[in-house]
C-alpha positions, 0 to 999 in steps of 0.5 A: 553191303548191308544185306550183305551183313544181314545175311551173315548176322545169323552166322556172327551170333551163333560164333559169339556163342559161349563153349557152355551156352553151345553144349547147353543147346546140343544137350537139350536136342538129345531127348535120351540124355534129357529123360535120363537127366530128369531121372538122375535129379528125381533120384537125387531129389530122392537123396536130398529128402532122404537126408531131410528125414522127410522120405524113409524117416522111419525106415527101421520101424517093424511095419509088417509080418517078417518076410511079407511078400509084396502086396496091394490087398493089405496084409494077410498075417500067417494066423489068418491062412493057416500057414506055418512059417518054415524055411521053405516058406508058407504053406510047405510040408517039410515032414518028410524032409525035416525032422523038425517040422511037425513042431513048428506050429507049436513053436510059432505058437509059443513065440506068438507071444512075443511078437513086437509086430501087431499082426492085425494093424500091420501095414500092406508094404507093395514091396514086402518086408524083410525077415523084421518086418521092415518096409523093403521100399523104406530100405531100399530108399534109404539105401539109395541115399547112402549108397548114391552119395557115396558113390558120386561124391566119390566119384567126384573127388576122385575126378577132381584129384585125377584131374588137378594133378594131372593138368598140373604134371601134363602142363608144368612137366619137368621136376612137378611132373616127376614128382606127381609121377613117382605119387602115381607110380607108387598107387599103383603099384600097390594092388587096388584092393590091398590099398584100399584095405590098407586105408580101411583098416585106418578110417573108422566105418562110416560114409565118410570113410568110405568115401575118403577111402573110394577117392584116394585110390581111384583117382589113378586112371583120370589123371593119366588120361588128364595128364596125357591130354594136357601134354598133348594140348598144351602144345596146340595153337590156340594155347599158344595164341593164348600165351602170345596175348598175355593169358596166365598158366591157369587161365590157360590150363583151366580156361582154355584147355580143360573145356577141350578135355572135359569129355574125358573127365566126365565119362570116367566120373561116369564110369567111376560112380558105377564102380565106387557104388560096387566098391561100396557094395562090397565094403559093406558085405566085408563089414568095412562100409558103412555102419551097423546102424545104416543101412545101403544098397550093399548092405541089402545085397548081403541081406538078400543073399541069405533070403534068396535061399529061403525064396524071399526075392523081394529085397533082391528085386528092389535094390537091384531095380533101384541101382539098375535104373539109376546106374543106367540113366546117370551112365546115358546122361553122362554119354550125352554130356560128353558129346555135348561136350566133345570138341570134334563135334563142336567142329563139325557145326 
């Protein structure tokens, strides 16, 4: 008998083990999810000593040329090359195009007296300057540090009310459930792009703003599949196990059924990041975003517009390289998450 029970002491422990302390273990076995969760806390490390003012304090400062391509061999001014600065970019002969160019070495000369950048003490910026001077690195940090938190606190209330109010209306039904369905109803038969207008045009520019107004109109869709997944739970045995023992409704509503539904929250926290920092991208190209006197991933993207014409492709690569890595791992991160999480394959152990 007693090797008996020895035998399956490995088996009774590992049945003990708590729902959080399982996921736990199946989320260190993916290396994908963890490399991709290593990435996510360094980018959100980034933000927090953005916030601090210990990383891209500065970031407004004129440290280079205007337009400096991106270097590690130090600056090289336009006095230094020969160079005269023309739409086209250095070193371009616009004679027999532009009426106008024989001209622009005398205006570069006149305005050579009123630079504000000391072209001989200008920095060497590894990813170049904007049309100020400005160091891109410096921006496109700072830009991730607006743009990152708005998009996951957006997110994350948007998660949060999406799923509040649908495990109460999937669970309660009857007079609470027509309720938060006639509040549904009227989201979302409002296109989403005139709601969110609508609150724009309320809420003054700013983070906040935009991330009250990312929140109360994308927490639609999480709380139809909640609510969906909560009707469908609420009537399964171990539920009613639970309430035959005396369990209370949010002990049964958020103790028992939403860890069975965590994994639906979290792949539409992860798809709604993603899609709030476009919506923030595109606030701030409209000028509803974030204010004049911050700076974002957006509002690079509409500065990288207009220098991408003249062949200045360095902001461009840099905030699009920034949103392209962090984009990717937080999404993989979250896809590992879920399956961590997933009560079928908790099963299949």
């Amino acid at each position: 008998m007693s090797a008996v029970l020895t035998a399956n002491a490995p088996k009774l422990a590992q049945g003990s083990e708590g729902v959080w302390a399982a996921s736990w273990r199946r989320l260190k076995s993916d290396k994908v999810g963890m490399v991709c969760m290593t990435i996510v806390a360094l980018f959100l490390a980034l933000v927090a000593l953005s916030s601090a003012g210990l990383v891209a304090a500065n970031w407004q400062n004129e440290r280079g040329v205007p337009n400096a391509p991106p270097t590690f061999l130090g600056p090289a001014p336009p006095e230094a090359t020969g160079a005269v600065i023309s739409p086209k970019g250095p070193n371009v002969d616009l004679s027999d195009i532009d009426p106008l160019a024989p001209r622009y070495a005398e205006w570069a000369e006149r305005a050579s007296q009123f630079k504000t950048t000391d072209t001989v003490k200008a920095e060497t910026l590894a990813f170049g300057g904007d049309r100020l001077g400005r160091d891109v690195l410096a921006k496109a940090t700072k830009g991730a540090q607006v743009s990152i938190i708005v998009g996951v606190l957006a997110a994350l209330a948007a998660t949060l009310i999406g799923t509040v109010l649908g495990a109460l209306s999937g669970f309660f039904g009857g007079k609470v459930g027509d309720f938060l369905e006639w509040v549904y109803n009227v989201f979302t038969a409002i296109p989403s792009i005139l709601l969110i207008f609508a609150f724009a045009t309320i809420f003054h520019r700013g983070v906040t703003s935009v991330v009250l107004i990312l929140a109360l109109t994308g927490w639609t869709g999480i709380y139809r599949l909640i609510r969906a997944e909560f009707i469908k739970h609420s009537v399964r045995e171990y539920v009613r196990s639970a309430e035959a023992i005396g369990a209370s409704k949010m002990s049964r509503m958020f103790k028992h059924i939403l860890p069975n539904v965590s994994h639906v929250a979290l792949v539409q926290l992860s798809l709604h990041v993603v899609g709030f920092i476009k919506s923030e991208v595109i606030l701030s190209y409209l000028g509803l975003g974030v204010g004049v006197d911050q700076v974002s991933w957006g509002t690079m993207l509409a500065e990288a517009q207009s220098e991408l014409i003249l062949g200045y492709w360095w902001q461009l690569a840099a905030v699009t390289g920034f949103m392209a890595v962090f984009v990717t791992a937080f999404a993989l991160f979250t896809d590992a998450l879920r399956d961590a999480l997933d009560p079928k394959l908790r099963g299949l152990e």
